[in-house]
C-alpha positions, 0 to 999 in steps of 0.5 A: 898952114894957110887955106890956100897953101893947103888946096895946093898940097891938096891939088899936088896930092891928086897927080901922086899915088897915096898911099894908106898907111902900113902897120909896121909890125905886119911889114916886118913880119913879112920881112921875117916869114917870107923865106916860109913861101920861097921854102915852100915853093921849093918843096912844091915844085920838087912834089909836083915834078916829082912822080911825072918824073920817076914815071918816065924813069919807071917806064920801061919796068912798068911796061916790062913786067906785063910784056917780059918779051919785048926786049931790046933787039937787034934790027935788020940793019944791024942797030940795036933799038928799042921795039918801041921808041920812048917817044911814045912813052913820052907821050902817055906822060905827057898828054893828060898834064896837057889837056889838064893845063889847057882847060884850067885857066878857065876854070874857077881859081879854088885854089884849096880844092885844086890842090886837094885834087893834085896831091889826092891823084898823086898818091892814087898814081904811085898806089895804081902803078904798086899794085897794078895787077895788069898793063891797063891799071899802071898805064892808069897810075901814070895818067892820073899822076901825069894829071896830078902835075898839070893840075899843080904847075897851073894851080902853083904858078897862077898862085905865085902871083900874090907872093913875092916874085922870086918864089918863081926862082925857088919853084923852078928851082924845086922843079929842077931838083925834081930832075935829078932826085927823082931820076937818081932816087928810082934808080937807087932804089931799084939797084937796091933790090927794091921791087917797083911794087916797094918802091912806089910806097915809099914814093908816097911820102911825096904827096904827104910833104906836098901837103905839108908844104901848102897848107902848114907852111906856106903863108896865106898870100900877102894880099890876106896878111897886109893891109890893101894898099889905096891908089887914089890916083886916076892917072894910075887906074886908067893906065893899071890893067884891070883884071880879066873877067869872062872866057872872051876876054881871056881868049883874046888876051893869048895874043899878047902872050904868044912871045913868051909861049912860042919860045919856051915851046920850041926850046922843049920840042928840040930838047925832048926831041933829043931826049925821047927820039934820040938819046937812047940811039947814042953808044959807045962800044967797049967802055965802062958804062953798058948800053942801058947805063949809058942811056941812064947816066946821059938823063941824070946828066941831063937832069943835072944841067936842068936842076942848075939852070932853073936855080940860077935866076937871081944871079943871071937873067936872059929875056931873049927867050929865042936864043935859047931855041935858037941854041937848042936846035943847033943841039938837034942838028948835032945829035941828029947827025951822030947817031947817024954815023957815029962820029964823036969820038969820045962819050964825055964830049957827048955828056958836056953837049947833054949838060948843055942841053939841060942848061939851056931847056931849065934856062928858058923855063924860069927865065920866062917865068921871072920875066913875066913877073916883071913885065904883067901887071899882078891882076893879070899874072894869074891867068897868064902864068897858067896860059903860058905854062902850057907852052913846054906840054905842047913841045914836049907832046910834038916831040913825043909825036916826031920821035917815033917815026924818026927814031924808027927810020934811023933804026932802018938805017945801016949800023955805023962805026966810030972811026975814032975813038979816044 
């Protein structure tokens, strides 16, 4: 090649990304092992969804043996309703995830303590509620297991930022799986004559596997395993967003993350609306399934519609986040009508309309969570995944809040009768 040849493929070279050369036994070795990390955040997202979970199935056994006499009873209008709605049970779950998700972005990224801490509160949480000898040590358990979930979803989500993007679909698939494993575990377990006491120890198995997964079988991030690739183009570094450093900056970067925040927290203020407010209003006199079964079938059918939802991103994706919210309140404006005056005729409609509820919340979670994969660069992922993970606590924390009142105000209301019935 000639100088002057050479100085223009050397010009050429200086408007292109080059790239430094890859080993191609690490590039195939990363080919070979990635289903480790779309394995093990599976496992992640079913371990740390998983005690959050069977703490709201275990509620009302965990508050009915320090309160024997709070019963269901029937209300001077002649509604059977709960003394206290599980809105506020809700929000005993949900509060301290909450508080823990809002502060951890800030907070420096250990990841190995984060997750140290995560799977040591878990396990604290299944023991407290065990062995709990009075109401203030298993409201404790359900605290500290509820943190332990905050702490992970935040932790997990901002680390999925040095993998391959579709751990987001497995984890959200875990989470999902969380659901209905979780609901359908407690409630076989109890109907198998296990006390709560049994059944919290052999729930301890799931803080072990959470460990198992993070430290043995998910790989060290890519970053670590592959050579760092060299941009040399100045083109590309002025247009790469750099990565955020300082509380400031931080701050003033949730701007640009609103359109994925408010969606996904309205989708989850009407859907646990509907689920801590209103399900356990829904009945059905005089078919197969009493009143208690029909509130524990209607959340396992609920959790089902999730668990679907959040593993179908890799085949259907929707960004208009907002549809989903849209869809979701249309389902209040069901759900608040009918337990009102009773007017479905048959429960297996009201099963489909649950079954789409649970599609359209799982929907909204994963499909904003692979769209940010997609749409922010990896430098500032971290921060924003664990910023917009809050999005579903706030929802879930103002439903929790609502539903008491109205909840309350429906009990006042005179009892209905279902003129039809199929």
């Amino acid at each position: 090649m000639t100088a002057s040849k050479q100085q223009e493929a050397e010009a050429d070279q200086g408007s292109q990304v080059v790239v430094s050369p890859v080993n191609t036994s690490h590039s195939s070795r990363k080919d070979r092992g990635v289903w480790r990390d779309l394995t093990s955040y599976w496992i992640l997202g079913l371990c740390n969804n998983y005690g959050y979970v069977v703490m709201l199935s275990a509620a009302h056994d965990i508050i009915k043996q320090f309160n024997p006499n709070d019963e269901t009873e029937e209300s001077s209008s002649g509604r059977n309703c709960h003394l206290v709605s599980t809105g506020a049970i809700l929000l005993a779950d949900v509060l301290p995830s909450l508080f823990v998700k809002m502060l951890m972005p800030f907070f420096p990224f250990w990841v190995n303590f984060r997750i140290a801490l995560a799977v040591a509160f878990s396990a604290a949480g299944f023991l407290l509620v065990g062995f709990a000898n009075a109401e203030w040590m298993a409201l404790l358990g359900v605290i500290i297991t509820s943190a332990s979930s905050g702490i992970g979803e935040t932790t997990f989500l901002a680390y999925s930022s040095r993998y391959n993007k579709n751990v987001i679909s497995t984890w959200s698939s875990g989470t999902g799986g969380a659901g209905v494993i979780g609901s359908l575990s407690y409630a076989s377990l109890r109907s198998l004559d296990f006390s709560p006491r049994d059944t919290m120890l052999i729930m301890l198995i799931f803080p072990v596997i959470e460990a198992f997964a993070f430290w043995l079988l998910l790989r060290r991030p890519q970053v670590d395993i592959l050579p760092v690739t060299t941009v040399e183009s100045t083109e590309v570094l002025i247009t790469d967003e750099k990565p955020l450093v300082g509380f400031k900056e931080k701050f003033f970067y949730i701007k640009h993350l609103i359109k994925y925040m408010l969606p996904l927290c309205l989708v989850y203020f009407f859907e646990y609306f509907i689920n801590q407010g209103l399900f356990e209003l829904v009945y059905f006199e005089d078919i197969f399934l009493d009143k208690d079964s029909q509130y524990r079938w209607l959340n396992v059918d609920y959790q089902i519609g999730v668990f679907i939802s959040r593993s179908s991103v890799n085949l259907f994706q929707l960004d208009k986040i907002w549809l989903m919210s849209v869809f979701q309140f249309v389902n209040v404006v069901y759900f608040l009508t009918e337990v009102i005056w009773w007017y479905t005729p048959s429960i297996w409609i009201v099963f489909v309309i649950v079954l789409w509820e649970g599609l359209l919340g799982g929907g909204a979670y994963v499909n904003t969570f692979y769209r940010m994969s997609k749409e922010i660069s990896p430098e500032r992922q971290q921060f924003a995944m664990a910023m917009v993970v809050q999005s579903d606590s706030y929802g879930i924390a103002l439903a929790g809040f609502l539903a008491i009142p109205v909840h309350n105000a429906i009990c006042g209301l005179p009892a209905a009768a279902r003129s039809l019935v199929w």
